[in-house]
C-alpha positions in Angstrom: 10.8 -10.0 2.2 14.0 -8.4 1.5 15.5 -5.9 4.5 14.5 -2.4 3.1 11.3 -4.0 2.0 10.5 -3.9 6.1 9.6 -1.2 8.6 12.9 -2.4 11.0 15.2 -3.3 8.0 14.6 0.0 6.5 15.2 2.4 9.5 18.3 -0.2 10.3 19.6 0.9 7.1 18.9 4.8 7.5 20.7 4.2 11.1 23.6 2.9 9.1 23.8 5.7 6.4 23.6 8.3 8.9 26.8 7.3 10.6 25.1 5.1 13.3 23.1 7.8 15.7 22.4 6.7 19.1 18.6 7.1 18.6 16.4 7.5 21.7 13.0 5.5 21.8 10.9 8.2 21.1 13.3 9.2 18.6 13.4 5.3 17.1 9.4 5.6 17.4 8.8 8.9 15.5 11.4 7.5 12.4 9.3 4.5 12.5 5.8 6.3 12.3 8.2 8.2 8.9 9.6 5.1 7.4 6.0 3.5 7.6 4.4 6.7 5.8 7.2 6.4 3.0 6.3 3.0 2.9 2.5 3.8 2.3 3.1 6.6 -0.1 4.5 4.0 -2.2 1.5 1.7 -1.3 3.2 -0.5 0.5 2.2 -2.8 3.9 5.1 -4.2 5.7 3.3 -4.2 8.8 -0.3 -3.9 9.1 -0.6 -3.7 12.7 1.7 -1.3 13.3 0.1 1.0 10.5 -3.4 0.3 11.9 -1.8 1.7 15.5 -0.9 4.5 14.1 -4.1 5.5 12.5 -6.1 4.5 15.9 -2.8 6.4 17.7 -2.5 3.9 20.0 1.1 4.7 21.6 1.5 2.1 23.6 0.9 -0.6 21.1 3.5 1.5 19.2 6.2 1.7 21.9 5.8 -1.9 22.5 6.5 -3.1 19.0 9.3 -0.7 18.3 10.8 -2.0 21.4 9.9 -5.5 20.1 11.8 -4.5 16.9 15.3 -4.7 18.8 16.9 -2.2 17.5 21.1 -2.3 18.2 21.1 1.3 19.4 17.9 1.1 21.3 17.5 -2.2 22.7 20.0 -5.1 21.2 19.5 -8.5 21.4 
């Protein structure tokens, strides 16, 4: 799977086009949450977990794989 073709790899390149924000984690969890929604409006699944937490709303699962994500402005490696 190709970069933008994933939930992380496409909000990594939105970071990048945007001049390289310093997102906060609620911040980097709500553009998550959007780039998954863009990604099912084009009925796509990336990450079926993380789109089946969303529908149950289940936050923590959220925060937990966003944090998992690594993120370079939120959480590097």
């Amino acid at each position: 799977m190709a970069k933008e073709e994933t939930v992380r790899g496409a909000l990594i390149i939105r970071w990048g086009q945007q001049g390289r924000p310093n997102w906060n984690k609620e911040q980097t969890v709500g553009l998550c949450v959007q780039v998954d929604a863009n990604f099912s409006r084009q009925g796509l699944t990336p990450a079926p977990k993380f789109r089946r937490a969303i529908a149950r709303n289940d936050a923590r699962y959220i925060a937990t794989w966003v944090m998992g994500c690594h993120f370079p402005w939120l959480n590097p490696r």
